[in-house]
N, CA, C and O atoms as a GROMACS GRO file, in nm:
protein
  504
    1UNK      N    1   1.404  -0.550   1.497
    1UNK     CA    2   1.384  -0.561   1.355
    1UNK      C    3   1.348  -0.705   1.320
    1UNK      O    4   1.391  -0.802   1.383
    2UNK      N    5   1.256  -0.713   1.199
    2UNK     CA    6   1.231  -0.836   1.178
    2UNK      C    7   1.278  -0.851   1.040
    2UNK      O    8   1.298  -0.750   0.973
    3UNK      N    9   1.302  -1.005   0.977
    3UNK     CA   10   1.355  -1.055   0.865
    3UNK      C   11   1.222  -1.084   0.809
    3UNK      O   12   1.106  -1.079   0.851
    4UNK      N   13   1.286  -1.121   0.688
    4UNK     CA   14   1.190  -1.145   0.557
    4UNK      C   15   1.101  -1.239   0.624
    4UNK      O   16   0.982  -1.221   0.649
    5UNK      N   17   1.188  -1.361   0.656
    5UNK     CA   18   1.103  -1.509   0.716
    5UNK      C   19   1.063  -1.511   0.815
    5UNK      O   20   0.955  -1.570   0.826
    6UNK      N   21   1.115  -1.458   0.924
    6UNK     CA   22   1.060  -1.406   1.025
    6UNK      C   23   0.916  -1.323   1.040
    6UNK      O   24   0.842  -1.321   1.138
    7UNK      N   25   0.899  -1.251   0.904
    7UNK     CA   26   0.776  -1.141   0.906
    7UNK      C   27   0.695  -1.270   0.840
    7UNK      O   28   0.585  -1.298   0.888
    8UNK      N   29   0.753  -1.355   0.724
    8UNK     CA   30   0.651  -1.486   0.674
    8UNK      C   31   0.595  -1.554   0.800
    8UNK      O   32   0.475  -1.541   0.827
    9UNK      N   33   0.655  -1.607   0.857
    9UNK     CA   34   0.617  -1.691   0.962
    9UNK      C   35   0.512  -1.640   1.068
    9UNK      O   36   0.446  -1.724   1.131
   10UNK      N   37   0.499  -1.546   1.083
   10UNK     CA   38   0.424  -1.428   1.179
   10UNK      C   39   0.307  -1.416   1.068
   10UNK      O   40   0.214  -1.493   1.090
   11UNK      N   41   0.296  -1.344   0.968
   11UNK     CA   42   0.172  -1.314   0.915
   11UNK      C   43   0.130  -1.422   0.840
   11UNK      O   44   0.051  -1.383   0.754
   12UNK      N   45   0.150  -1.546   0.836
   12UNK     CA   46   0.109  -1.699   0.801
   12UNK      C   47  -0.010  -1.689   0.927
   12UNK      O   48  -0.129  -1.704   0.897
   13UNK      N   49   0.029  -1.666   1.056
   13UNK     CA   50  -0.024  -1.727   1.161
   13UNK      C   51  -0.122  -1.611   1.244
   13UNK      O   52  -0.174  -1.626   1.355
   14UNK      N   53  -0.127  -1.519   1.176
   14UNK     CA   54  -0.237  -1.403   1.234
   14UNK      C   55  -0.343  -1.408   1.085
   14UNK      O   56  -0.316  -1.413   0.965
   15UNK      N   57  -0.454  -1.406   1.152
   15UNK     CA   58  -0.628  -1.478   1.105
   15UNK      C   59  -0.743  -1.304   1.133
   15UNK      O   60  -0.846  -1.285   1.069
   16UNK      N   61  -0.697  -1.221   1.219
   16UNK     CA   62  -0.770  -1.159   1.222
   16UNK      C   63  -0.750  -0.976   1.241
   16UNK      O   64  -0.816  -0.886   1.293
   17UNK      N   65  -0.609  -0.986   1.161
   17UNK     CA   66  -0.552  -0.839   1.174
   17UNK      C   67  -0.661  -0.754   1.053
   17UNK      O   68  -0.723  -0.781   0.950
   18UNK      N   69  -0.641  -0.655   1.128
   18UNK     CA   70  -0.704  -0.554   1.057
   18UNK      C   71  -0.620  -0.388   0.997
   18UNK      O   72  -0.649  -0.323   0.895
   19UNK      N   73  -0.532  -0.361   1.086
   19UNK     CA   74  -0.437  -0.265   1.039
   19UNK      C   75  -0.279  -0.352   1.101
   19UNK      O   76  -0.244  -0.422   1.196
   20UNK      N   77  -0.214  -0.283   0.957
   20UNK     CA   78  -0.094  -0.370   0.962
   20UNK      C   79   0.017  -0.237   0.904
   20UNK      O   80   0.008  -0.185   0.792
   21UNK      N   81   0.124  -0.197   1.017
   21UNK     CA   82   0.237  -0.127   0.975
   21UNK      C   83   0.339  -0.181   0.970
   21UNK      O   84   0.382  -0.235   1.072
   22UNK      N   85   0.406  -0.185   0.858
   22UNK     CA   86   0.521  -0.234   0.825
   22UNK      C   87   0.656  -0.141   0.786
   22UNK      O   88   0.766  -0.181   0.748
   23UNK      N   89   0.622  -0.038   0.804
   23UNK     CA   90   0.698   0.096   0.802
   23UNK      C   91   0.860   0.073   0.760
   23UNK      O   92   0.916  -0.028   0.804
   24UNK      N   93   0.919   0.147   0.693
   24UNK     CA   94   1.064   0.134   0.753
   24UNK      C   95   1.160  -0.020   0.740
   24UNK      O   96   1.244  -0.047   0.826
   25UNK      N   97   1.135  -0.104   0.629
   25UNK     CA   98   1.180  -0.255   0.661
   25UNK      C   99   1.343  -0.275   0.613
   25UNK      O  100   1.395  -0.325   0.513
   26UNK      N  101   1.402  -0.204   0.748
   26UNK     CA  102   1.548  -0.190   0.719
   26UNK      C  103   1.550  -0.368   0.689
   26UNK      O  104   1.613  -0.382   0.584
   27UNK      N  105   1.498  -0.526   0.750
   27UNK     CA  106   1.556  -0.597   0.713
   27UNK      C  107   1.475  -0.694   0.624
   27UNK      O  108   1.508  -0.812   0.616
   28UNK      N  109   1.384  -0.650   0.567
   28UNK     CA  110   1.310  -0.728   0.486
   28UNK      C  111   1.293  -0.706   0.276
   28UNK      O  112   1.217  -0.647   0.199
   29UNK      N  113   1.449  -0.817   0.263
   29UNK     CA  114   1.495  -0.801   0.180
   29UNK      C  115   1.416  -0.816   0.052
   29UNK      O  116   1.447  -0.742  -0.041
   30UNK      N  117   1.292  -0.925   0.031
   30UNK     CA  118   1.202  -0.931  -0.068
   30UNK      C  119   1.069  -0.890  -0.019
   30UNK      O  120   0.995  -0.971   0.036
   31UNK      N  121   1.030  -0.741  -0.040
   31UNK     CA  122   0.904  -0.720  -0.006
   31UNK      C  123   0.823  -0.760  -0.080
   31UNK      O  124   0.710  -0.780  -0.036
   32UNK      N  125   0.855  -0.787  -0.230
   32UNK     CA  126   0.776  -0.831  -0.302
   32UNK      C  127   0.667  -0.954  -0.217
   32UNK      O  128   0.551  -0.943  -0.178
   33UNK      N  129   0.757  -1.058  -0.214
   33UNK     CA  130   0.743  -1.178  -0.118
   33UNK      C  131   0.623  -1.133  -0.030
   33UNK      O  132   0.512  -1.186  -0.032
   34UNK      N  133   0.655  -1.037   0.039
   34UNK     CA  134   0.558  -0.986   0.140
   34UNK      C  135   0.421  -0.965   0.119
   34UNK      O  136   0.312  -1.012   0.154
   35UNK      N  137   0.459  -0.889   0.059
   35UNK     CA  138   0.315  -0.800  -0.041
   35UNK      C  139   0.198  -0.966  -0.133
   35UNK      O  140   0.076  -0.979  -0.146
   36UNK      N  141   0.322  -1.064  -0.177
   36UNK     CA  142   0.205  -1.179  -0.212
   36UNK      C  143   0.173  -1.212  -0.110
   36UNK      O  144   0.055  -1.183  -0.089
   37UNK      N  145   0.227  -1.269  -0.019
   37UNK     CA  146   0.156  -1.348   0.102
   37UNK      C  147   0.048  -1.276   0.149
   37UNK      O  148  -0.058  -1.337   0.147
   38UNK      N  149   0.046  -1.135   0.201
   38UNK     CA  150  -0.080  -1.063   0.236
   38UNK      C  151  -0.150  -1.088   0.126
   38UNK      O  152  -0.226  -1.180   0.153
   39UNK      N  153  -0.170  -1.041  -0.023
   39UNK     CA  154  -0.240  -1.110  -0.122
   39UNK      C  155  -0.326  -1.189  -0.112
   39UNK      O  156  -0.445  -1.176  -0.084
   40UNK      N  157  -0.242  -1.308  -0.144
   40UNK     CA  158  -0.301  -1.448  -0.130
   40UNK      C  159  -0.323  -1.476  -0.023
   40UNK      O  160  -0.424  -1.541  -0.049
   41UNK      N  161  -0.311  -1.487   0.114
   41UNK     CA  162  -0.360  -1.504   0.246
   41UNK      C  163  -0.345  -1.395   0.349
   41UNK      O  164  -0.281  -1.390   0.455
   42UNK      N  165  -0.432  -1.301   0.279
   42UNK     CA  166  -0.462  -1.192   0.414
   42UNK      C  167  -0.510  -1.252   0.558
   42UNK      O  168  -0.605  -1.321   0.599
   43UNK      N  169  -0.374  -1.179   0.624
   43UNK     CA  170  -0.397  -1.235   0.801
   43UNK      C  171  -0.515  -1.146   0.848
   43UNK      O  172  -0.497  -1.090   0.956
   44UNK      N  173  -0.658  -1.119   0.770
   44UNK     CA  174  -0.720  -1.079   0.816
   44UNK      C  175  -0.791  -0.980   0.726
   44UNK      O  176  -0.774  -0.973   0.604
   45UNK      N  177  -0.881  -0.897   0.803
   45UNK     CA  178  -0.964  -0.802   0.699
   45UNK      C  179  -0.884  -0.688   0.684
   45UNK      O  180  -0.928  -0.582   0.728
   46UNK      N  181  -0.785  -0.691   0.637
   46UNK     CA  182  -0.718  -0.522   0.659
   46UNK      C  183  -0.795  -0.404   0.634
   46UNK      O  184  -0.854  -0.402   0.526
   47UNK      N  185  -0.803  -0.332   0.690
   47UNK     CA  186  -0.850  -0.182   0.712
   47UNK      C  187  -0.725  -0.058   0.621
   47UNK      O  188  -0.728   0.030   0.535
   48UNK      N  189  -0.636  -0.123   0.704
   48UNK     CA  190  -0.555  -0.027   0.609
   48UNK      C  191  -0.424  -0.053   0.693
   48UNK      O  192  -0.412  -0.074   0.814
   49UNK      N  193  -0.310  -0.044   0.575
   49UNK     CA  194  -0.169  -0.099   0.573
   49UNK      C  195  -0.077   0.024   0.546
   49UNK      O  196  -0.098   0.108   0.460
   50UNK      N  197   0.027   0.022   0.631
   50UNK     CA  198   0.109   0.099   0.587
   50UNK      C  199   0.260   0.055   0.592
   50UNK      O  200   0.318   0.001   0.686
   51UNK      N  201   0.326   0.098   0.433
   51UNK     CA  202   0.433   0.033   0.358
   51UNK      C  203   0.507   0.153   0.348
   51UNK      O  204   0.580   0.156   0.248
   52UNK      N  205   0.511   0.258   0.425
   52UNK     CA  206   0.642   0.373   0.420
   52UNK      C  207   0.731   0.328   0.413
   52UNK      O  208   0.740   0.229   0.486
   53UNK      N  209   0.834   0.355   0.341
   53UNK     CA  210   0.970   0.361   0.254
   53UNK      C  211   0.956   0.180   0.217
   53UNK      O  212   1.050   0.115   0.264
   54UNK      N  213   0.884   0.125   0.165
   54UNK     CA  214   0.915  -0.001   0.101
   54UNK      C  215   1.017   0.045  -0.030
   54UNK      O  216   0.942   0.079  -0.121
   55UNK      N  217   1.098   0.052  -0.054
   55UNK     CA  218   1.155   0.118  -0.153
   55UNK      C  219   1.211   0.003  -0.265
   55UNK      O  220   1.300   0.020  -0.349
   56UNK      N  221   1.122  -0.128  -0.239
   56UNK     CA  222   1.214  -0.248  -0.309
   56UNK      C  223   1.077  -0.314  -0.382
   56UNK      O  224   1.098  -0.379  -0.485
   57UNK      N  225   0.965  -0.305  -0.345
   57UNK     CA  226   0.877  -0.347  -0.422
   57UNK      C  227   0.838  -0.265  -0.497
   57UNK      O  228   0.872  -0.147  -0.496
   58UNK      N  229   0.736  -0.336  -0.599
   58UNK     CA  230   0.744  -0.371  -0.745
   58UNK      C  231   0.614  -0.291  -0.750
   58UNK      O  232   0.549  -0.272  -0.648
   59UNK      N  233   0.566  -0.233  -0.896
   59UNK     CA  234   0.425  -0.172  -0.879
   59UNK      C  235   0.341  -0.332  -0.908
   59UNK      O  236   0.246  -0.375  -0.843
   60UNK      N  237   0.398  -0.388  -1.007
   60UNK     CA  238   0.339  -0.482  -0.996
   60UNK      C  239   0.255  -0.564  -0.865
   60UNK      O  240   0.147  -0.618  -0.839
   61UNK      N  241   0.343  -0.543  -0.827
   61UNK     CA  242   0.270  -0.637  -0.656
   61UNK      C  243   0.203  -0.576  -0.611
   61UNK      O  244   0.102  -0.617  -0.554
   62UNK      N  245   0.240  -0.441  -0.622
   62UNK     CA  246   0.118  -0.389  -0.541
   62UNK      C  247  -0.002  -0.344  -0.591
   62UNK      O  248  -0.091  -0.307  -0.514
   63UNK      N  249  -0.016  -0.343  -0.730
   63UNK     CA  250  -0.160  -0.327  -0.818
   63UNK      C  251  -0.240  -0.462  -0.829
   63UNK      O  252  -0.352  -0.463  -0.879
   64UNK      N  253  -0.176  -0.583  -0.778
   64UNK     CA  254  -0.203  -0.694  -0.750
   64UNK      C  255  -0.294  -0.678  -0.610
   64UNK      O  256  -0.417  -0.684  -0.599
   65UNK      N  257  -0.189  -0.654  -0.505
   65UNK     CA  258  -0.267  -0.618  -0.376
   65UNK      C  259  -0.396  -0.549  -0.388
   65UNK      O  260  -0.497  -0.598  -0.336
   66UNK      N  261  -0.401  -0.420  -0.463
   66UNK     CA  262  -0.476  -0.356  -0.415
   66UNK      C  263  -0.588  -0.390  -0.527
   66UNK      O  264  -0.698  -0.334  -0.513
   67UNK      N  265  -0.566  -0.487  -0.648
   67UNK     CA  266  -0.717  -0.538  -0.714
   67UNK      C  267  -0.771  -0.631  -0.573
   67UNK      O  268  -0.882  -0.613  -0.523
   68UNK      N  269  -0.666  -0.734  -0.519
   68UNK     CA  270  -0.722  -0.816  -0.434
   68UNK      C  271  -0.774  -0.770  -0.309
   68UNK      O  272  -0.885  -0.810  -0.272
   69UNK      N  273  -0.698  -0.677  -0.228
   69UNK     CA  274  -0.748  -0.646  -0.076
   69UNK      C  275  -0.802  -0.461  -0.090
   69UNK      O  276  -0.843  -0.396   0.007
   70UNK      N  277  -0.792  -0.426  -0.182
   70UNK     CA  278  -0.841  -0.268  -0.223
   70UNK      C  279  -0.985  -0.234  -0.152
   70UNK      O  280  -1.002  -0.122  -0.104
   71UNK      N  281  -1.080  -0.327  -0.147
   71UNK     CA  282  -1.201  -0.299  -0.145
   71UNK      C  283  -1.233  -0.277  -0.004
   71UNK      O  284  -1.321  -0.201   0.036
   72UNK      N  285  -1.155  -0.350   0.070
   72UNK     CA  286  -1.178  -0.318   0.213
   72UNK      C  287  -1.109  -0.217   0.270
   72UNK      O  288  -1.138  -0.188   0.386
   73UNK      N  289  -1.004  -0.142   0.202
   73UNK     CA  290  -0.896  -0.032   0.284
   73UNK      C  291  -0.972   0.064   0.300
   73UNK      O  292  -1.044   0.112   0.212
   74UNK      N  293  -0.961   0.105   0.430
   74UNK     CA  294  -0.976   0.290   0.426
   74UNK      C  295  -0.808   0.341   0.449
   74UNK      O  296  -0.792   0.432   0.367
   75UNK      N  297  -0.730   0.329   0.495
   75UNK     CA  298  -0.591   0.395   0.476
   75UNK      C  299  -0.491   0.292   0.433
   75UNK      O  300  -0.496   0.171   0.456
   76UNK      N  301  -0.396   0.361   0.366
   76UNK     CA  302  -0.293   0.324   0.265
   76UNK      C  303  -0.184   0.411   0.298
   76UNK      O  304  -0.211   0.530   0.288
   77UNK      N  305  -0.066   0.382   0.334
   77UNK     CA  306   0.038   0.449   0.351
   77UNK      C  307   0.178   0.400   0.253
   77UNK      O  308   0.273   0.325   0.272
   78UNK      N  309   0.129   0.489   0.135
   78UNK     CA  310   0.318   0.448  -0.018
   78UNK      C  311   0.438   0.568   0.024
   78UNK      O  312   0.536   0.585  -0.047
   79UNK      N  313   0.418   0.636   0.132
   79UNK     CA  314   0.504   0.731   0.138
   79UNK      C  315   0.603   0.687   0.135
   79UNK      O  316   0.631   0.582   0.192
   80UNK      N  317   0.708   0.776   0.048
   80UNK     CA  318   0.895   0.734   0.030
   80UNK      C  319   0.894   0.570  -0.080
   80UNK      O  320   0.986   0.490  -0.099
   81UNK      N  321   0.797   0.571  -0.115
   81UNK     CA  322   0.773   0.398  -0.191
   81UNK      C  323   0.806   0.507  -0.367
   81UNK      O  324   0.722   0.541  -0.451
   82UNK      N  325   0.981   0.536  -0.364
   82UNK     CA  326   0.983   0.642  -0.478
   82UNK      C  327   0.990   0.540  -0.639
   82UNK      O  328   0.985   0.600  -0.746
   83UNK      N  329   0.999   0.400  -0.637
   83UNK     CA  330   1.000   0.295  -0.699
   83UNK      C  331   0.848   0.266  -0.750
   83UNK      O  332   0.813   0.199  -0.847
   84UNK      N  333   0.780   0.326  -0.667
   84UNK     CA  334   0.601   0.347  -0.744
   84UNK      C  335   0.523   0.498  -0.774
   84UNK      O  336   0.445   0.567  -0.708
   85UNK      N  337   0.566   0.508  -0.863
   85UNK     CA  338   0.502   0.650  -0.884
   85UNK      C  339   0.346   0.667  -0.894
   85UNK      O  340   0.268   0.614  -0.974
   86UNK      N  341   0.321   0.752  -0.798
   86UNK     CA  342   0.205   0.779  -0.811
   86UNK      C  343   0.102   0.824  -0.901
   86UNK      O  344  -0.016   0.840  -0.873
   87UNK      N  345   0.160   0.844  -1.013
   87UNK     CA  346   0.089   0.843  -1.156
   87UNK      C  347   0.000   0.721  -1.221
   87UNK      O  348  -0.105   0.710  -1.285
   88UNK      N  349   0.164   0.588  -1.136
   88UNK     CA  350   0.058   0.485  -1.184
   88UNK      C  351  -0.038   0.441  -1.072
   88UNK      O  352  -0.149   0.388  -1.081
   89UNK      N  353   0.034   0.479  -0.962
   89UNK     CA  354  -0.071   0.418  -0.832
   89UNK      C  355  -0.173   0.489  -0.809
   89UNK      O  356  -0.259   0.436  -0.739
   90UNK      N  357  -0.194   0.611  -0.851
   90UNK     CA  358  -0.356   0.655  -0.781
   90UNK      C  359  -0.475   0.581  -0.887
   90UNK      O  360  -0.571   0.512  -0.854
   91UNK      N  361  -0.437   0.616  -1.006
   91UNK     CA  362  -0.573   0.515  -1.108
   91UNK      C  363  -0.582   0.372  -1.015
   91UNK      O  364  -0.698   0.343  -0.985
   92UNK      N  365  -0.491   0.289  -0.972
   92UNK     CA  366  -0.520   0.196  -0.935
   92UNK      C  367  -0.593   0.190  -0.811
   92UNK      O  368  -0.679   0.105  -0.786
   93UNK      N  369  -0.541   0.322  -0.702
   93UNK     CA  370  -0.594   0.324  -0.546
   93UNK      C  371  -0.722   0.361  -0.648
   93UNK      O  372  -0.787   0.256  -0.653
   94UNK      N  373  -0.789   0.462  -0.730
   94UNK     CA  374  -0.958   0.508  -0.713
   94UNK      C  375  -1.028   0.404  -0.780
   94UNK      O  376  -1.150   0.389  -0.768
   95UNK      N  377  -0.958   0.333  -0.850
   95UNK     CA  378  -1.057   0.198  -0.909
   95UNK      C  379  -1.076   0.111  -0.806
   95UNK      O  380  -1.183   0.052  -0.790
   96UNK      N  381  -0.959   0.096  -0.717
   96UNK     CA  382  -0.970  -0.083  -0.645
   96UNK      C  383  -0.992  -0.042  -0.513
   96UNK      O  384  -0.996  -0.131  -0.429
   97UNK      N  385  -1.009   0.095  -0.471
   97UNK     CA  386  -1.016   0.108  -0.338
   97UNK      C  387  -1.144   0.257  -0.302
   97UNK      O  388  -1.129   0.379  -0.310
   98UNK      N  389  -1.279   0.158  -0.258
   98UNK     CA  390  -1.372   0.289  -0.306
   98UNK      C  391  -1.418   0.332  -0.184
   98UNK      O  392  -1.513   0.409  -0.175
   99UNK      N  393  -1.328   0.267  -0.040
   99UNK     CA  394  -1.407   0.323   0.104
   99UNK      C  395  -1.242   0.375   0.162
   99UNK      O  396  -1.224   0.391   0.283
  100UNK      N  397  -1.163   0.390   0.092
  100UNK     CA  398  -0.986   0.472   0.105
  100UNK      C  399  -1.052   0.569   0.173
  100UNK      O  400  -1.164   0.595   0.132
  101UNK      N  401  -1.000   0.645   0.294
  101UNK     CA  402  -0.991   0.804   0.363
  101UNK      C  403  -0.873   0.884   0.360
  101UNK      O  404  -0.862   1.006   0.346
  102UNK      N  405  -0.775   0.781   0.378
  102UNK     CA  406  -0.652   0.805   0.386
  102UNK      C  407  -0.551   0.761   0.334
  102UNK      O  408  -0.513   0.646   0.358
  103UNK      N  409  -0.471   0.862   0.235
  103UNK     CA  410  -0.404   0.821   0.141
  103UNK      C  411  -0.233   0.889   0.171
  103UNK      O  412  -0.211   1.007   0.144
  104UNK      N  413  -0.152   0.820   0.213
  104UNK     CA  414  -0.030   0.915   0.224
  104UNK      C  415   0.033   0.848   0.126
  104UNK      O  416   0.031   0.729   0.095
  105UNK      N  417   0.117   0.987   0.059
  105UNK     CA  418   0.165   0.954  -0.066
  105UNK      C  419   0.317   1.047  -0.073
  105UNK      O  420   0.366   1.100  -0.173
  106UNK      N  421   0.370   1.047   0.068
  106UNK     CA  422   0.459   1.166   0.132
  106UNK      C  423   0.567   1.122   0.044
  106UNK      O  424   0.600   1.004   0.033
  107UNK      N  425   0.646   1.260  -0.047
  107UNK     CA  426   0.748   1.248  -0.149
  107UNK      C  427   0.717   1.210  -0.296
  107UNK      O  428   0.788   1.224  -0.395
  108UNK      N  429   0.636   1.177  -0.288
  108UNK     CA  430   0.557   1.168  -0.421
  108UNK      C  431   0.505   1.282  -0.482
  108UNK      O  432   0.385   1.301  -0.501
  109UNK      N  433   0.631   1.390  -0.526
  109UNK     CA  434   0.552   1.567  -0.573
  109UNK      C  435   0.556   1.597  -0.672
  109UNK      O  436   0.514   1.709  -0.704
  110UNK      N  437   0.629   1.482  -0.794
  110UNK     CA  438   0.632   1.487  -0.965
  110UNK      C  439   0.490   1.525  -1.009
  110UNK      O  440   0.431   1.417  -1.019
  111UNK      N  441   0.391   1.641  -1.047
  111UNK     CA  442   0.301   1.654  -1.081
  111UNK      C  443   0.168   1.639  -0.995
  111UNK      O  444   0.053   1.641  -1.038
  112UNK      N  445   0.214   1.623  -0.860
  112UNK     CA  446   0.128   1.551  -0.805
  112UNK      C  447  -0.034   1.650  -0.782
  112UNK      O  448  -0.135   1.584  -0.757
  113UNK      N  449  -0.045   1.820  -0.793
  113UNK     CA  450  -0.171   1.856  -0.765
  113UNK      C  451  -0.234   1.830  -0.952
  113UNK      O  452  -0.352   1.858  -0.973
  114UNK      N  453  -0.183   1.798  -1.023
  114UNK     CA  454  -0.254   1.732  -1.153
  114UNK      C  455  -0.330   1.642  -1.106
  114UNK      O  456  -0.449   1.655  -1.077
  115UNK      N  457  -0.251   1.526  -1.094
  115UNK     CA  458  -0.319   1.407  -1.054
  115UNK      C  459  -0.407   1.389  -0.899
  115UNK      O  460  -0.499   1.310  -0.878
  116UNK      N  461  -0.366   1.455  -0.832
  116UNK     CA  462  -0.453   1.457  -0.668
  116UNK      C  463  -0.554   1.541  -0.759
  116UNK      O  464  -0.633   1.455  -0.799
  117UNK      N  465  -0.592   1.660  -0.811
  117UNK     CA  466  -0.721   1.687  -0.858
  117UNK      C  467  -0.768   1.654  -0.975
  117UNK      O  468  -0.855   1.730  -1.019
  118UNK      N  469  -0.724   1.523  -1.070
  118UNK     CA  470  -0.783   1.433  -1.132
  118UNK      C  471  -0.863   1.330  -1.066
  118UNK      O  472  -0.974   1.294  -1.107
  119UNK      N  473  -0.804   1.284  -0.964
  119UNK     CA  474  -0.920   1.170  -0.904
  119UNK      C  475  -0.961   1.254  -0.749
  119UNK      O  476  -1.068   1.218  -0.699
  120UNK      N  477  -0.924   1.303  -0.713
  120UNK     CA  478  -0.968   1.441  -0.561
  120UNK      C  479  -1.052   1.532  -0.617
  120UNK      O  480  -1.044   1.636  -0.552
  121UNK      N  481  -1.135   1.542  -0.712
  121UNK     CA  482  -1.189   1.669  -0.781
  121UNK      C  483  -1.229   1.725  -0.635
  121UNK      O  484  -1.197   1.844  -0.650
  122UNK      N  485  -1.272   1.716  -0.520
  122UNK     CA  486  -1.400   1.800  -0.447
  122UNK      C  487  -1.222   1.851  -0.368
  122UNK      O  488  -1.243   1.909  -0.262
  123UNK      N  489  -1.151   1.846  -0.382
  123UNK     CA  490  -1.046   1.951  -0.318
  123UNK      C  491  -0.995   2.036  -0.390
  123UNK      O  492  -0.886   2.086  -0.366
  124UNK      N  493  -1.065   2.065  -0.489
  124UNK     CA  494  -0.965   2.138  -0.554
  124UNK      C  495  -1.086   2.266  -0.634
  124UNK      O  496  -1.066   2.343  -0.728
  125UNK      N  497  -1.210   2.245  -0.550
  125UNK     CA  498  -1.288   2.310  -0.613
  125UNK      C  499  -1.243   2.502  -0.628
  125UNK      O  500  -1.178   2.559  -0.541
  126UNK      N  501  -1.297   2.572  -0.754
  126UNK     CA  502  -1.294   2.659  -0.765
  126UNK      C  503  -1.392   2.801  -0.728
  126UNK      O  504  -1.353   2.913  -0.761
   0.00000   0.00000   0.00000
């Protein structure tokens, strides 16, 4: 397991990551923290990140992230992230993220075939 500063110190010093799992951060007490540093100094071109059960960050940070690093993701993993509802996060994933493939959004089921065929229209055809 890695710590908050421990995960700072590490993604300070990687220049050319492209997929980044962070799954599961039994010890990384300010993800917020996290989520700016990728922000403001992405260790790279990310492709696509996955933040399953971040359950401590903020939507804020992450509608931040994804105006800033959105454009390059094809996968995104908010599953168990029950602190961001996906009501507010998909408007933000279809605006800021327009080459996304993969979207896990596992536990997120408040309304969710409304909104998956508000911005999914071609799955839901009749």
């Amino acid at each position: 397991m890695v710590s908050t500063s421990e995960l700072h110190l590490l993604l300070s010093k990687l220049k050319n990551l492209h997929w980044l799992n962070l799954g599961a951060p039994a010890l990384i007490a300010d993800q917020d923290s996290i989520i700016h540093l990728i922000t403001e100094k992405p260790p790279g071109l990310l492709r696509g990140i996955n933040l399953w059960y971040w359950d401590k960050i903020s939507f804020s940070s992450m509608r931040q992230f994804l105006r800033c690093q959105g454009q390059f993701l094809l996968e995104l993993d908010l599953g168990w992230c029950l602190n961001i509802g996906h009501h507010d996060v998909l408007p933000i994933v279809s605006s800021n993220c327009p080459n996304i493939v993969a979207l896990f959004l596992t536990a997120h089921y408040e309304n969710y075939r409304f909104w998956a065929s508000k911005f999914c229209k071609s799955l839901f055809k009749n």
